[in-house]
N, C-alpha and C positions, 0 to 999 in steps of 0.2 A: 864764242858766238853771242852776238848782244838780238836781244827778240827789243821790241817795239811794241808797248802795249800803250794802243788807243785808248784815247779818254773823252774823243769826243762822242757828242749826243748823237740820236739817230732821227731821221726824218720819219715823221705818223701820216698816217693812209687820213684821208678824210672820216673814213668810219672810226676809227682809233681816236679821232680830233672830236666828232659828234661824242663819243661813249662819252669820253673824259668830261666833254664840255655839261655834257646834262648828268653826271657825277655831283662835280661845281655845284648846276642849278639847285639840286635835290638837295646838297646838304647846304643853299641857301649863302654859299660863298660867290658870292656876283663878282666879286672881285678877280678873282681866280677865273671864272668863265666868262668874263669879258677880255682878261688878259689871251685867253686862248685864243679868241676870234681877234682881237689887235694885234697879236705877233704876228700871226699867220698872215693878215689883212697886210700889214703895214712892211713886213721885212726888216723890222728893225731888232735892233739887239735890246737887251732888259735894260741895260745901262741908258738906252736914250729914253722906252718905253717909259721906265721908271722915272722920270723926270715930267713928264705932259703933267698937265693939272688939268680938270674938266674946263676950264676958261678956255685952254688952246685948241681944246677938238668938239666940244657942244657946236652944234649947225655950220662947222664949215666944209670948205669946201675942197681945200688944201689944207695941209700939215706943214711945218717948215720949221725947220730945226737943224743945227752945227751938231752934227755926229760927234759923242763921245769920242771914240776910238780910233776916227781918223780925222776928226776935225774939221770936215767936210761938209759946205753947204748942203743940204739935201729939203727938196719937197717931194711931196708924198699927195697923190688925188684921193682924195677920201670917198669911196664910193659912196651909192645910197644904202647899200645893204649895213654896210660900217656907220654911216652916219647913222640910221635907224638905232641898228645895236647899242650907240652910246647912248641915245636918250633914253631908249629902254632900261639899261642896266645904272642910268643914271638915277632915274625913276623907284628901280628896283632898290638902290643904293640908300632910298630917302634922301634925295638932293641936298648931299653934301657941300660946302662950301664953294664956289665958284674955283677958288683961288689953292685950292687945296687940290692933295696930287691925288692921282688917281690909283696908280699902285703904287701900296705903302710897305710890302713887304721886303725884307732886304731879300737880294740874291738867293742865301743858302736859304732861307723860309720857303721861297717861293718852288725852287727847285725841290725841298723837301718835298710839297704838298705834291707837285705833279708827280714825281715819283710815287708817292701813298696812294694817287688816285688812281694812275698808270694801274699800277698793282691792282688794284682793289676792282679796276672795269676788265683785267685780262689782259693788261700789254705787262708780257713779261720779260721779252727776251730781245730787250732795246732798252737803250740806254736812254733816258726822258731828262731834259731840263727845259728851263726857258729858251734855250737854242733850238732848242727844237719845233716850238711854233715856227721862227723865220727857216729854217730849212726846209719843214715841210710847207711852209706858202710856196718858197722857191722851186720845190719837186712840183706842187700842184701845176706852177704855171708853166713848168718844164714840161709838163705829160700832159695839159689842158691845152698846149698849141703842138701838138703830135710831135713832140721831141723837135721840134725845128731849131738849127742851127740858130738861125735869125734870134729866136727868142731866147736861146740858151747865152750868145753873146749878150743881149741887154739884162739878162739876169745879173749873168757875171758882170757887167757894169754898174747896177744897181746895186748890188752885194760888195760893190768898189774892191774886188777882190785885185789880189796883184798879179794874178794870172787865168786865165784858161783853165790851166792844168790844176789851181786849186779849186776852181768850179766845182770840177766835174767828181773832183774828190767830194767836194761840200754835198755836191747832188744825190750824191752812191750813183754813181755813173758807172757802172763795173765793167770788166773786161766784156762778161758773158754780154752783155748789152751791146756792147762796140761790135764784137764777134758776130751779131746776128743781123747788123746793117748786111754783112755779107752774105746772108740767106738769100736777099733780093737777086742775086745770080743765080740761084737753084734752077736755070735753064739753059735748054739748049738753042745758041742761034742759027 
């Protein structure tokens, strides 16, 4: 018998997202708690995040970038609350080079530190990496528009996933969740 052991990351609660984020602030790594609020924000992976320079995202309006991973045109509306944040943490950053990239840490760094900070604010029993900011933006807007079908198809499209069925995996859509759409009959007609 062959077992299957998962390795992907887990999706954070917004309170899990704030702990970690003012972790960052407190130990003065902006970098790091900007990355937090950009994953989450934008649904991108580190691979594309990791490539913006402050020139591409200071006052605009749109983001617009050729996906690492599938190659795919993609833009992105930058809210006002994201637009805030950069100039904030630009600010906070000592206004670094225009031209220069915004996160500088490779991969295994970056996923070290959320792991240390995870740890350190109390998230123990989840698996934390930079995937995990864009999974939990995904879960957020998955549960911020009452689980609706509607929104869960243009996630999974936005996530340019190659299925539905990987969606829902990506989500933590669990059986027990599917299971309780059917509580809605708990009547007699």
């Amino acid at each position: 018998m062959t077992t299957t052991i998962e390795k992907t990351s887990d999706y954070l609660t917004t309170d899990e997202l704030k702990r970690l984020n003012r972790y960052f602030q407190k130990e003065q790594n902006y970098q790091m708690a900007l990355l937090i609020e950009f994953g989450f924000r934008t649904l991108l992976r580190y691979s594309d995040i990791s490539r913006f320079t402050w020139e591409n995202v200071l006052n605009k309006d749109e983001l617009v970038l050729n996906e690492k991973k599938t190659g795919k045109k993609r833009s992105i509306k930058v809210g006002a609350v994201l637009k805030s944040l950069l100039l904030e943490y630009y600010e906070l950053i000592q206004q670094p080079e225009l031209q220069s990239t915004i996160f500088n840490y490779s991969l295994r760094h970056t996923n070290r530190l959320l792991q240390f900070g995870a740890r350190f604010v109390g998230i123990r029993k989840k698996r934390v990496s930079s995937h995990s900011l864009r999974k939990s933006g995904a879960r957020f807007l998955y549960e911020e528009n009452h689980r609706s079908e509607d929104v869960f198809l243009k996630i999974s499209m936005i996530l340019n996933h190659s299925s539905t069925q990987v969606s829902r995996r990506y989500l933590g859509i669990t059986k027990e969740e599917i299971s309780d759409v059917f509580a809605g009959f708990d009547f007699v007609l």
